[in-house]
C-alpha positions in Angstrom: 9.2 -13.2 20.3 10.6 -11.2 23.0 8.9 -7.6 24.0 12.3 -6.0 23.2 11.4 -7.1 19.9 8.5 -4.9 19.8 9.2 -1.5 18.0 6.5 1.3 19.0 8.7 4.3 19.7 6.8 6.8 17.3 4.3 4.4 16.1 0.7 5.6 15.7 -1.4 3.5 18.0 -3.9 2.7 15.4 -0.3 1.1 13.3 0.9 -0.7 16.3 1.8 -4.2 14.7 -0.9 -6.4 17.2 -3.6 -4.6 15.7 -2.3 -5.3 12.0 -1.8 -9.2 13.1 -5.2 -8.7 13.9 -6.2 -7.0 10.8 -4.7 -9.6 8.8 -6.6 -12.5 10.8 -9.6 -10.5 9.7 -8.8 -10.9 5.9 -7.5 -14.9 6.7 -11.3 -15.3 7.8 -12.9 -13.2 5.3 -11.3 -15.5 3.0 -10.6 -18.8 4.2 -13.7 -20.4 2.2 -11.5 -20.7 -1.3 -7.7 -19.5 0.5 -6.8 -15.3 0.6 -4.9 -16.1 -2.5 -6.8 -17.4 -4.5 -9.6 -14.8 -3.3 -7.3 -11.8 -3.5 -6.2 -13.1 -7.2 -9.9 -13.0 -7.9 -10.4 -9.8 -6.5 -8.2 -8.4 -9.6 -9.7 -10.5 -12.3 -12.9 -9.5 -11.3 -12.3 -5.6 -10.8 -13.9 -3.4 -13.4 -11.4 -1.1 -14.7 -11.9 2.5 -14.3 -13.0 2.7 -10.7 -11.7 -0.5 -9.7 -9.4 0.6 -6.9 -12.2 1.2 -5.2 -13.2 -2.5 -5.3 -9.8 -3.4 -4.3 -9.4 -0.9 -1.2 -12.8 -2.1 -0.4 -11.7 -5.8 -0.2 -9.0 -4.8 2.0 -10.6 -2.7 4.5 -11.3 -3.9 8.0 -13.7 -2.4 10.1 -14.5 -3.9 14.0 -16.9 -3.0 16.6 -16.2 -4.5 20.6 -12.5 -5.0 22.1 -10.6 -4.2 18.9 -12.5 -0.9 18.1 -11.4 0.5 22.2 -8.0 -1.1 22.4 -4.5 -0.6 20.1 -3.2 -3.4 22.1 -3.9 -6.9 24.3 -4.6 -4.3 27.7 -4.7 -1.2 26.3 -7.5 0.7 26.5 -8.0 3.5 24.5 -10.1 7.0 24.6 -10.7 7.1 21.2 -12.9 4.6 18.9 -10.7 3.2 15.8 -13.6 1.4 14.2 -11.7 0.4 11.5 -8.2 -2.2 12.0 -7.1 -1.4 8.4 -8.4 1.8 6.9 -9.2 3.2 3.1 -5.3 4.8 3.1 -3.6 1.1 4.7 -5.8 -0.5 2.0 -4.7 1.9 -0.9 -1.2 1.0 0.3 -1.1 -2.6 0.2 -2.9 -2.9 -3.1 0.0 -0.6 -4.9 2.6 -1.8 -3.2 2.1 -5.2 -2.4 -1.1 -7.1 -4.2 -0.6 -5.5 -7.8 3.2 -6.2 -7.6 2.5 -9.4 -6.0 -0.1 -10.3 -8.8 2.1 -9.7 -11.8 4.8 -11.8 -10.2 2.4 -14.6 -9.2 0.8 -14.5 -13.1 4.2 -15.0 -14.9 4.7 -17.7 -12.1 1.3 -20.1 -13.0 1.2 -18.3 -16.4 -1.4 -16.5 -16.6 -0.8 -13.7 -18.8 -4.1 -12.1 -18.8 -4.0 -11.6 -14.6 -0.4 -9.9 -15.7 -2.5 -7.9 -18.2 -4.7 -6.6 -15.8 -2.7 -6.3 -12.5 -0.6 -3.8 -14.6 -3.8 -1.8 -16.2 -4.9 -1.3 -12.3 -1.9 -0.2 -11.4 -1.2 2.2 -14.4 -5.1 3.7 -13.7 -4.6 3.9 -9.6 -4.9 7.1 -8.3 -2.4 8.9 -6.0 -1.9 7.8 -2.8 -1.5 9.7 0.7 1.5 12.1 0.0 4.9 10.8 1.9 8.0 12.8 2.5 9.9 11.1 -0.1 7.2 12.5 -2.5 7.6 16.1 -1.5 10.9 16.1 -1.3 11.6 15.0 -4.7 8.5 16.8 -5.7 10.5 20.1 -4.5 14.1 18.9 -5.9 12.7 18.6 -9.5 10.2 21.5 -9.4 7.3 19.9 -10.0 3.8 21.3 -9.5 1.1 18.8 -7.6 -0.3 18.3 -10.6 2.4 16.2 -12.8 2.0 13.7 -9.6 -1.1 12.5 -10.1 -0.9 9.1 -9.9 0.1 5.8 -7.5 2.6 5.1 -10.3 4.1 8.6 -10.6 4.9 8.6 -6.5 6.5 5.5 -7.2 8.7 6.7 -10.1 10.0 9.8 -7.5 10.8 7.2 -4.6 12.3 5.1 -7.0 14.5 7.7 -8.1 14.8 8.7 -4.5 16.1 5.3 -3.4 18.6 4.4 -6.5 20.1 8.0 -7.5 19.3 10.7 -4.3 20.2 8.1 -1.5 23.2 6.8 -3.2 24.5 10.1 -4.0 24.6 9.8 -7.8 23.3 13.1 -8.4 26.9 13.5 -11.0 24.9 10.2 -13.2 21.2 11.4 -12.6 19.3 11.8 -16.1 17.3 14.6 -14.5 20.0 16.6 -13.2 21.2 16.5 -16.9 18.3 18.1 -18.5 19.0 21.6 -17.7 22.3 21.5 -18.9 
C-alpha cells in the first residue's frame, strides 16, 4: 500500500490506522485458541443481560505496556503514554455498530435463532454511547432534551434519520416534520 494511501490529516494519534492494525492483531491472538469468531460469537451467548455491555467492551479492550504504549506509529515516539490500543469508548463502538449487527446477520446465516435473540436484547439494553455531531444536531433539529436519548439504539435511530431523510434533503417527506402540523 502506498504512503499516499495513508490518511492522517486530522486523525487523533491514538486513531492512527497502524495502531488499530495493531489492536486488531491483539484480539487475533487473544483469540486464536478456538478462531475470533467463534470467540466473539461466544462472547454474546455467554453475556449476562443487564450489565452485559460491560462484558462485551471488556472483551474488546486492548491495553499494552513497552513500544505500543510510547509510539502512535512504526518511529514515532510519542510524549504521552496511551496504555491502552483500543479503549472502553472504541470498544463501545464496535460492539454496537459492528459485533451486535454482525451477530444477528451471522445467526440467521447458520440458524441460530436464539444468538439472533440475544444479539438484539444487547443491543436494545446498550447504553448510550459517546455523543457525535450527528446526535446533537438532530438532537437540536427535533428539540429533544438529553434525556429522550438515552440509549445506543436511540443515537442510531437520529443518524439514521440523519443519513436517509436530512442528507438527502427530504425534509418535504419527513414523518417528523409532519407532526407539528
Amino acid at each position: 500500500m502506498p504512503d499516499s494511501a495513508w490518511h492522517l490529516f486530522k486523525v487523533r494519534p491514538n486513531n492512527f490506522p497502524v495502531r488499530r492494525i495493531v489492536a486488531m492483531s491483539y484480539l487475533i491472538l487473544r483469540y486464536q485458541e478456538k478462531g475470533i469468531l467463534e470467540e466473539v460469537v461466544n462472547m454474546i451467548k455467554e453475556a449476562p443481560l443487564g450489565k452485559s455491555h460491560h462484558q462485551l467492551v471488556a472483551g474488546l479492550l486492548v491495553t499494552t505496556e513497552g513500544y505500543w504504549a510510547n509510539h502512535f506509529d512504526f518511529g514515532l515516539d510519542s510524549r504521552l503514554k496511551a496504555r491502552s490500543l483500543l479503549g472502553r469508548r472504541r470498544a463501545a463502538d464496535i460492539a454496537v455498530n459492528v459485533l451486535l449487527p454482525f451477530a444477528v446477520a451471522w445467526s440467521k446465516f447458520t440458524s441460530q435463532p436464539e444468538l439472533e435473540q440475544k444479539s438484539l436484547e444487547l443491543y436494545h439494553s446498550f447504553p448510550k454511547l459517546v455523543d457525535n455531531t450527528v446526535e446533537r444536531h438532530m438532537s437540536s433539529q427535533l428539540g429533544l432534551d438529553s434525556s429522550i436519548v438515552n440509549s445506543a439504539q436511540r443515537q442510531q435511530g437520529l443518524i439514521h434519520i440523519y443519513n436517509t431523510l436530512c442528507t438527502q434533503g427530504k425534509c418535504h417527506c419527513c414523518p417528523v416534520g409532519t407532526i407539528s402540523e
